[in-house]
Backbone as CSV, one residue per row, in Angstrom:
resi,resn,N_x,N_y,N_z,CA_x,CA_y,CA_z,C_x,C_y,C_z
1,UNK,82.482,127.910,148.353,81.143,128.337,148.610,80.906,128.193,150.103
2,UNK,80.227,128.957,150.279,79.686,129.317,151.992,78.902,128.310,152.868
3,UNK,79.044,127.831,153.851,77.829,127.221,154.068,77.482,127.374,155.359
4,UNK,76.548,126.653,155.815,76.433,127.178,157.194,77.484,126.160,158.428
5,UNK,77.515,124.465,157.599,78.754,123.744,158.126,80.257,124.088,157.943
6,UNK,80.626,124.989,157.005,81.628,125.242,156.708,81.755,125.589,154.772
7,UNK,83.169,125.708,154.464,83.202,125.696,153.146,83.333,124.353,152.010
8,UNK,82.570,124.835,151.491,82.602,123.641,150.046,83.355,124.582,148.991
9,UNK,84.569,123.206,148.128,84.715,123.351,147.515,84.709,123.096,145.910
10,UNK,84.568,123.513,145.032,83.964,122.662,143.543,85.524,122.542,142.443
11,UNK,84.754,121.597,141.687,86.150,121.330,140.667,84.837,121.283,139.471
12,UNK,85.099,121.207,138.199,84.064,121.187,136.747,85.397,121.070,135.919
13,UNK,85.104,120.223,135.158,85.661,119.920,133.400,84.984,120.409,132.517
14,UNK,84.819,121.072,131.797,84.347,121.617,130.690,84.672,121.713,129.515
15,UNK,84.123,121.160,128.445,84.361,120.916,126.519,84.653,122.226,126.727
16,UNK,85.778,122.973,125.985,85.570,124.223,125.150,84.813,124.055,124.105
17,UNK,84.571,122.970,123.387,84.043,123.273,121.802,82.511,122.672,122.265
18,UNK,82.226,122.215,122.985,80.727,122.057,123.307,79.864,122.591,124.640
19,UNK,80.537,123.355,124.914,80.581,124.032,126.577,79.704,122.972,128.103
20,UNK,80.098,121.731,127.391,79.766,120.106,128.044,80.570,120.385,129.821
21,UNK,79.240,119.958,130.815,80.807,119.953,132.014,80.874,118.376,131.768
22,UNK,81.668,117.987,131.742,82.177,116.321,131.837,81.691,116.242,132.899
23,UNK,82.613,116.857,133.887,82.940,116.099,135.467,83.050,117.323,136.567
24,UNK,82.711,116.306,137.631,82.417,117.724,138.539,83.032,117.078,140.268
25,UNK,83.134,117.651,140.593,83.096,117.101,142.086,83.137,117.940,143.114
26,UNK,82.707,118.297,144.651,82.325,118.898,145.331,83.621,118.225,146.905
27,UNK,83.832,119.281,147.799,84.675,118.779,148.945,84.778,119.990,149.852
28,UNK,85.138,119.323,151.206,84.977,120.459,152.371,86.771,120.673,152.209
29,UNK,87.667,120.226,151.282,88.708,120.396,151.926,89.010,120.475,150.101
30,UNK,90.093,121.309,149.900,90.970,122.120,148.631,92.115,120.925,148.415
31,UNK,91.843,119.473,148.003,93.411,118.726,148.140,92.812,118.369,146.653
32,UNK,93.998,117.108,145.944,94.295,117.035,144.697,92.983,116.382,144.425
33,UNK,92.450,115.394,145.118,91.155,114.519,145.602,90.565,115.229,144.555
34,UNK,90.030,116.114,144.725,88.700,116.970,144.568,88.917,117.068,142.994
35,UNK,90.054,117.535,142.335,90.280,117.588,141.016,90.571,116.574,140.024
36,UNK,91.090,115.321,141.037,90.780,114.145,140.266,89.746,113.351,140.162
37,UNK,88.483,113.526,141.135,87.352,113.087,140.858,86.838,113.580,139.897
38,UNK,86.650,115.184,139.625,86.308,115.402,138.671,86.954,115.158,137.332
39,UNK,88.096,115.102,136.945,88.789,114.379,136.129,88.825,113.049,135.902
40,UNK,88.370,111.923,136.545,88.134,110.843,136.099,86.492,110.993,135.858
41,UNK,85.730,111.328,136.196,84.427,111.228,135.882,84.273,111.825,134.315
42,UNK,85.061,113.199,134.008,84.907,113.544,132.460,85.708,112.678,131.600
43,UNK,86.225,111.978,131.763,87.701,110.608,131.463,86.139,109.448,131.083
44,UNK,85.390,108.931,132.154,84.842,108.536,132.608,83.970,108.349,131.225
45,UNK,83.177,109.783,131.096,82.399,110.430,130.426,82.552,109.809,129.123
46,UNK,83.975,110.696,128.262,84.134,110.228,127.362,84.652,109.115,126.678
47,UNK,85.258,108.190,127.659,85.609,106.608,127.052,84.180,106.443,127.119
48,UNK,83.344,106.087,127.787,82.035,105.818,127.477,81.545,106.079,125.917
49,UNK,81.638,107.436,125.266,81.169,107.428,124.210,82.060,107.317,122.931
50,UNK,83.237,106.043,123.631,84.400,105.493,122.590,85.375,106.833,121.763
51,UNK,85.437,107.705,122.776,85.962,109.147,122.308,87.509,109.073,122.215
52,UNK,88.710,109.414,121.447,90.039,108.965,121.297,90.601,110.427,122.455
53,UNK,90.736,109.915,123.499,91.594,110.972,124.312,92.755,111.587,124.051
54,UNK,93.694,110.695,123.203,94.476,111.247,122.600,94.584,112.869,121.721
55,UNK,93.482,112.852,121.684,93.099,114.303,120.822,92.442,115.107,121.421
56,UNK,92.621,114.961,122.798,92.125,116.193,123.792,93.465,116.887,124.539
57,UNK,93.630,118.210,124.676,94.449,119.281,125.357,93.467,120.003,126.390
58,UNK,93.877,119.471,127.704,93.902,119.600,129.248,94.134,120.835,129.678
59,UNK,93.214,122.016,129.503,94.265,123.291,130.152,93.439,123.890,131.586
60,UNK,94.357,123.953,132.008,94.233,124.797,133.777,94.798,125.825,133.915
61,UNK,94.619,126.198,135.223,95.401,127.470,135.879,96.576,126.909,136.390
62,UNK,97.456,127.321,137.049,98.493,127.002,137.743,98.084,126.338,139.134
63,UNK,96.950,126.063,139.454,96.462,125.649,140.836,97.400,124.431,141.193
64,UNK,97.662,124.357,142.484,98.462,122.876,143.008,97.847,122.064,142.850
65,UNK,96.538,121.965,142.699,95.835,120.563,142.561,95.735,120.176,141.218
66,UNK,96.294,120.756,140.156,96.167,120.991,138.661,97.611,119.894,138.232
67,UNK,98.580,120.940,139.399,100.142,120.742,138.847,100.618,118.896,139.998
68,UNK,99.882,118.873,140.262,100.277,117.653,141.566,100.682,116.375,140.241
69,UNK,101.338,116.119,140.900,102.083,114.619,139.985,100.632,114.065,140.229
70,UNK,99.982,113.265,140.602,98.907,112.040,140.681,97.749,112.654,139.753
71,UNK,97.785,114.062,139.692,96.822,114.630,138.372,97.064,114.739,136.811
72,UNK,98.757,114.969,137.077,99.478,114.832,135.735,99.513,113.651,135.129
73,UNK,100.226,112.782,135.842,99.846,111.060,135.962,98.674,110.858,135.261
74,UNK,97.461,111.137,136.036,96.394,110.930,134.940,96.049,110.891,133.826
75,UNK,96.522,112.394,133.634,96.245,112.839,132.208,96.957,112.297,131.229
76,UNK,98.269,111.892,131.730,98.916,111.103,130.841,98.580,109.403,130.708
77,UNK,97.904,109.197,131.796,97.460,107.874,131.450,96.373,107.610,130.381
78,UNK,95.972,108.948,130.596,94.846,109.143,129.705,95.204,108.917,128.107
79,UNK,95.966,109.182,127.851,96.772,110.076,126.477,96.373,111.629,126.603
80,UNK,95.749,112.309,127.619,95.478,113.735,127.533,96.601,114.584,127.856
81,UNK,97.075,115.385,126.510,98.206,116.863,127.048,97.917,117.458,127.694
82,UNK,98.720,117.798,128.665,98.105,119.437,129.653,98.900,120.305,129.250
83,UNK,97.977,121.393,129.302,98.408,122.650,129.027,98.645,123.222,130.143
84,UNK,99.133,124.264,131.059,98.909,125.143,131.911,98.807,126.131,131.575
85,UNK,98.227,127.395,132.310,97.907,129.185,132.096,98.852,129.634,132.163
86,UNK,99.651,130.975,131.931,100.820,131.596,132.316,100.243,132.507,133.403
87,UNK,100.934,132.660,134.058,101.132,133.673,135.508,100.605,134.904,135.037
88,UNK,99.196,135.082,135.568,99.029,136.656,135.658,98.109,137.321,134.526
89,UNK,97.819,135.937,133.570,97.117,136.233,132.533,95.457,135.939,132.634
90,UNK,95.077,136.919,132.795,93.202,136.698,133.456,92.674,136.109,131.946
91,UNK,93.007,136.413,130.452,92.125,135.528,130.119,92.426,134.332,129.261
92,UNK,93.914,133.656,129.969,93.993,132.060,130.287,93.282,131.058,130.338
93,UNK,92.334,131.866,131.229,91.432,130.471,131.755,89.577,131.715,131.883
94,UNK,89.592,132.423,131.141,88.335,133.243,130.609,87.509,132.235,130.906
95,UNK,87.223,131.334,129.880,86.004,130.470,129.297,85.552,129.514,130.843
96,UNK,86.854,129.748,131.806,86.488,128.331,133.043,85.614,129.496,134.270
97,UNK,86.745,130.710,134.125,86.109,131.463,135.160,84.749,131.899,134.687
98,UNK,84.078,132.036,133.406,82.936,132.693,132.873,81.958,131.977,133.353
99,UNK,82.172,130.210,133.592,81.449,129.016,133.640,81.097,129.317,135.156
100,UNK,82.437,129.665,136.181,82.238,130.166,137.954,81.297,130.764,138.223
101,UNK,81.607,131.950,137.248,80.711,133.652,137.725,78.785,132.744,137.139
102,UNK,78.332,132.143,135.741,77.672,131.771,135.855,76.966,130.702,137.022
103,UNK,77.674,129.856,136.961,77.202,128.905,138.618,76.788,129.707,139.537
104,UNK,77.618,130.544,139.798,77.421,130.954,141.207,76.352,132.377,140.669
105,UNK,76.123,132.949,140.044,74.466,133.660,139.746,73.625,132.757,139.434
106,UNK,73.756,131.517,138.829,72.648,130.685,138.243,72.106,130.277,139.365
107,UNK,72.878,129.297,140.416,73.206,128.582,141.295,72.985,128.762,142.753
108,UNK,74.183,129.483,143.177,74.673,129.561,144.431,73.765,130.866,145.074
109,UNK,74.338,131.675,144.635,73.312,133.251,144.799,72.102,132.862,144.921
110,UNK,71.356,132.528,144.076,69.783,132.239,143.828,69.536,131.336,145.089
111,UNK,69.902,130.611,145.134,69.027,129.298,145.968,69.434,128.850,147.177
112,UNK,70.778,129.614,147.581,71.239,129.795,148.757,70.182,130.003,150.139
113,UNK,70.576,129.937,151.199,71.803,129.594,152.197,71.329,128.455,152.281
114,UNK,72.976,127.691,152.172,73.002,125.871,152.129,73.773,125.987,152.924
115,UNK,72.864,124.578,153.980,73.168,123.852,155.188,74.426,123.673,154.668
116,UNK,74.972,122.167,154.285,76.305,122.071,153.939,76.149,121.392,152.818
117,UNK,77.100,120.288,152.583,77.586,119.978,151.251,76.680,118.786,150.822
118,UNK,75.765,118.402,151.342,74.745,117.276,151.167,73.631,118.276,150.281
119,UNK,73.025,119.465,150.383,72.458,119.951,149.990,73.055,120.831,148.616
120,UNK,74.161,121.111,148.783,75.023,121.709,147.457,75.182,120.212,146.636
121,UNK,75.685,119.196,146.631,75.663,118.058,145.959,74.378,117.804,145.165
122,UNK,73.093,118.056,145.833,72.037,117.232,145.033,71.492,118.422,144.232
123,UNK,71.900,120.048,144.796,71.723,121.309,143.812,72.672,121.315,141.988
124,UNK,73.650,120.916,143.035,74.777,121.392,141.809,74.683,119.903,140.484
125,UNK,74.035,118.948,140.387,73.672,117.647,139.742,72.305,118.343,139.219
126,UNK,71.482,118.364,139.620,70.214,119.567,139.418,70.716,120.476,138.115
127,UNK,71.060,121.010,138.550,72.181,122.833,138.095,72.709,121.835,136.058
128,UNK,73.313,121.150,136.937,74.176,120.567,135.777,73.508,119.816,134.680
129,UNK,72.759,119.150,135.068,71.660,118.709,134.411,70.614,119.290,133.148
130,UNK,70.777,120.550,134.078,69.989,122.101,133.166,71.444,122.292,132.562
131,UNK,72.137,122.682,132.921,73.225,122.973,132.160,73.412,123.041,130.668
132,UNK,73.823,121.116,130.947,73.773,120.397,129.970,72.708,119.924,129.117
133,UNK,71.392,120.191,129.459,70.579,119.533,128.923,69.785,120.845,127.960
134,UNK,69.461,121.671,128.590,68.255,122.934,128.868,68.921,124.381,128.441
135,UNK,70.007,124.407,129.363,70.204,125.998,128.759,70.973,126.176,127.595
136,UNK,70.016,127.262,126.724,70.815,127.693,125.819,72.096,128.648,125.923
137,UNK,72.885,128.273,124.710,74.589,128.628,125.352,74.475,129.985,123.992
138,UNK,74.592,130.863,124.109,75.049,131.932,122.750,76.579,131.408,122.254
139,UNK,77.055,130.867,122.891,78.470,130.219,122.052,78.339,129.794,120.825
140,UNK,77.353,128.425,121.210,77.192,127.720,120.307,75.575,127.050,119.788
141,UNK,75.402,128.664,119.151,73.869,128.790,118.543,72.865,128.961,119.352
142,UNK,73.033,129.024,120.780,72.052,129.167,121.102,70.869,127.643,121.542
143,UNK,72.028,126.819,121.420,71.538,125.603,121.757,72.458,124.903,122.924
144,UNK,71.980,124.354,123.850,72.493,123.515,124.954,73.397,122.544,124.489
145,UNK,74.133,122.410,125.316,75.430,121.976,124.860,75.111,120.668,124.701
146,UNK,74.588,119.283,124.979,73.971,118.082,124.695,73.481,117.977,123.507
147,UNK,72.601,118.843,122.993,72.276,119.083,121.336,73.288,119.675,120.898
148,UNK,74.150,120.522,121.022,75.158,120.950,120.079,76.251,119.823,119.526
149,UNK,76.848,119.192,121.366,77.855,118.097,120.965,77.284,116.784,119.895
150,UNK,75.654,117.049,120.307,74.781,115.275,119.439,75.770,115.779,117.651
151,UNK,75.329,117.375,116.950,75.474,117.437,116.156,76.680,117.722,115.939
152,UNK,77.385,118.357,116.070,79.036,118.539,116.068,79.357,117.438,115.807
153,UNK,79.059,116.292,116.274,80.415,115.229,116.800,79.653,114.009,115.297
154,UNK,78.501,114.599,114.462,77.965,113.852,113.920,78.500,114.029,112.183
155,UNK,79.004,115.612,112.261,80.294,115.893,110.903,81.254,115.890,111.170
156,UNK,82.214,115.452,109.789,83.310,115.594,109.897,84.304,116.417,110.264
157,UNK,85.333,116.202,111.318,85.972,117.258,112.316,87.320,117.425,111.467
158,UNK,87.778,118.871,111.219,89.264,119.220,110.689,90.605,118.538,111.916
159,UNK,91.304,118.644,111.522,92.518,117.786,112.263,93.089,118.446,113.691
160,UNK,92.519,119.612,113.721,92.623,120.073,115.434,92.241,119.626,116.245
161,UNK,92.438,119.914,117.591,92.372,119.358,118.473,91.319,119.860,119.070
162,UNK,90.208,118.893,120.050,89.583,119.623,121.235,89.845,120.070,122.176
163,UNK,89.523,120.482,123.221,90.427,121.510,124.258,89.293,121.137,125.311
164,UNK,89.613,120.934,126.807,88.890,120.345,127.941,89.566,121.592,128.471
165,UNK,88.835,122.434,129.651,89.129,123.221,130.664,89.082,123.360,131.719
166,UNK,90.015,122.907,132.658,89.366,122.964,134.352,88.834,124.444,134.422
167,UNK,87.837,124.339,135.489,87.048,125.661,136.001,87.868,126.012,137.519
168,UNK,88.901,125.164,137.991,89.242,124.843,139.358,87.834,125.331,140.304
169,UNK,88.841,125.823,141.544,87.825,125.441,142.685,87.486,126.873,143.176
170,UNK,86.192,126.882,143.283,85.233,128.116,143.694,85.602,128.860,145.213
């Protein structure tokens, strides 16, 4: 994203099955940093609500900050599988880029031109907030993903797995 100090860049975790962002993190510079903050914060997220990580599948794009040993590391510390995208396949990672193109009309477009990344930080927490709290998702009924996951996670789940999606970096 644009700014008038320079570029910011974003990382988001996102539930596929509750369209939840876990974790997010913001940076003037594209290194592994940026994707493991946001990855420990959705890590973060769900040990908090005593969630078995073991039964989450990790999928990304091929990005270097995705594939970096100290991110893989993680995930495996986690008990989380990663998946990666295959080369060339746009809808791999559909559901992360759909989450981009929204931000950045919800978001970025609208309420723009930002000084720098002090002002995108306290927007994009804002943003997320509604996100998660407020907007309704047509995915899943038409209800915000905070009420969807309350009830989802309150019946009994078949033996598949959940699926977490990086959105990588904007």
């Amino acid at each position: 994203m644009r700014t008038f100090a320079g570029w910011v860049y974003a990382a988001f975790i996102l539930d596929m099955c509750t369209r939840m962002i876990l974790g997010w993190q913001l940076s003037t510079s594209l290194h592994t940093r940026l994707a493991l903050d946001a990855l420990d914060m959705a890590i973060w997220s769900r040990r908090r609500q005593d969630c078995d990580l073991s039964a989450l599948i990790h999928h990304s794009d091929k990005g270097v900050q995705y594939r970096a040993i100290r991110y893989t590391q993680r995930l495996a510390d986690a008990g989380v599988v990663a998946s990666v995208g295959s080369t060339g396949d746009s809808y791999d990672n559909a559901a992360a880029e759909a989450f981009n193109s929204l931000f950045k009309s919800e978001l970025i477009r609208n309420r723009g031109p930002w000084h720098g990344i002090s002002d995108l930080e306290f927007a994009v927490a804002e943003y997320l907030d509604w996100y998660n709290h407020r907007r309704l998702h047509g995915e899943i009924g038409y209800q915000p993903p905070a009420e969807y996951e309350a009830t989802f996670y309150d019946q009994p789940q078949p033996a598949s797995s959940p699926e977490l999606a990086t959105t990588g970096s904007l």
